[in-house]
Structures are given as structure tokens and as C-alpha cells.
C-alpha positions as CSV (number, residue, x, y, z in Angstrom):
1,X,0.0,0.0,0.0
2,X,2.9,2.7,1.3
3,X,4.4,1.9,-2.0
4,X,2.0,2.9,-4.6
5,X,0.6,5.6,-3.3
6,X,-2.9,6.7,-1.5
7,X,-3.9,8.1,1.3
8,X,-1.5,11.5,2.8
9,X,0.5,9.6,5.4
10,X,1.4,6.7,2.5
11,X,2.8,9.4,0.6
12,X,4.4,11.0,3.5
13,X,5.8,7.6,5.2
14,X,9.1,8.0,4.7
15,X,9.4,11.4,5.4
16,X,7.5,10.4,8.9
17,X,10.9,8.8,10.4
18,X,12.9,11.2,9.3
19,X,10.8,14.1,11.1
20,X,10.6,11.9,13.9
21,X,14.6,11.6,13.8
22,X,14.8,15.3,13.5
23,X,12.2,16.4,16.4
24,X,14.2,13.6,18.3
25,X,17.5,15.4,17.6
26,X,16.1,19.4,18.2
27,X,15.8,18.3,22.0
28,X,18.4,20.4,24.4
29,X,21.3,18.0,24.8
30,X,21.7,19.2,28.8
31,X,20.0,17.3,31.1
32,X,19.8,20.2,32.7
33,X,17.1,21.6,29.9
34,X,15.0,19.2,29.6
35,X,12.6,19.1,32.5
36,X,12.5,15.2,33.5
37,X,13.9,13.3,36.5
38,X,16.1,10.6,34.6
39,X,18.2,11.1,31.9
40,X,16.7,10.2,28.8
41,X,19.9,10.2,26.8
42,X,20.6,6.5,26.3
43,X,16.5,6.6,25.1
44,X,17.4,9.0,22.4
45,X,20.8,6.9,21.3
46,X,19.0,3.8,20.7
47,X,15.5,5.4,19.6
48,X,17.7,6.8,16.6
49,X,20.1,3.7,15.8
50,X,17.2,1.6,15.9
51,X,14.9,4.4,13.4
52,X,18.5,4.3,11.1
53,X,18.8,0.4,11.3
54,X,14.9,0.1,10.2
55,X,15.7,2.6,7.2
56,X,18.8,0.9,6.0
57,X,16.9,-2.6,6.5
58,X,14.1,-1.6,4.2
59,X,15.9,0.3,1.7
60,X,17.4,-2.8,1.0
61,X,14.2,-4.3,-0.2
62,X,13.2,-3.9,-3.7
63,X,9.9,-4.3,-3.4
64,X,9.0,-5.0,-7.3
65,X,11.5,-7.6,-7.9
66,X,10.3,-9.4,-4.6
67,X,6.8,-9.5,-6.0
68,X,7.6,-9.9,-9.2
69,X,9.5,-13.3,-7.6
70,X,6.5,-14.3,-5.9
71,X,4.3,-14.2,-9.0
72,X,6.7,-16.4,-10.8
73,X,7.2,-19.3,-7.9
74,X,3.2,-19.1,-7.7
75,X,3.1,-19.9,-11.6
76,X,5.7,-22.8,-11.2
């Protein structure tokens, strides 16, 4: 569905993570500044190597070869 288009978001999904990357990254880098009781950078460190790992995962999928491979194992 994300692929070929449709509603706003499924044109806008991967866009989505990299706004989510960005707000993620605007946030004051003092503890000091941010008005929580714990520390919440070892949240942001893995919240954005996991958001870069997902990217890099899915860019390696070509999506119309790997149909396109399914079609033809269905018709052998």
C-alpha cells in the first residue's frame, strides 16, 4: 500500500521517520534543559540507531523484484 501511493501519510511515510529523527535530535542535549527526573539520553541513542537500522533494512528491499519473484514461484 505505502508503496504505490494513497492516502497522505502513504505518501508521507518516509518522510514520517525522518521528522521523527529530526524532532528527536532538536531536543536540548543538557540534562539540565529538559525538565524530566532521569536522563533520557541513552533513550534518544537507541531510539535513533534503531529508526536508522529500520531505514537501512528496508531500503534494501526492492519491493517490485520481490513480487515480481512471488508471481513467478506461484506460476511454477
Amino acid at each position: 500500500m505505502f508503496e504505490y501511493g494513497g492516502t497522505y501519510f502513504t505518501h508521507q511515510w518516509g518522510r514520517i521517520l525522518g521528522y521523527a529523527e529530526y524532532s528527536v535530535y532538536l531536543l536540548p542535549k543538557k540534562a539540565s534543559d529538559i525538565r524530566k527526573s532521569y536522563d533520557i539520553t541513552k533513550q534518544k541513542e537507541l531510539y535513533i540507531k534503531s529508526l536508522r537500522q529500520l531505514i537501512d533494512d528496508e531500503s534494501k528491499i526492492d519491493f517490485y523484484n520481490f513480487k515480481e519473484g512471488k508471481i513467478q514461484e506461484k506460476m511454477n
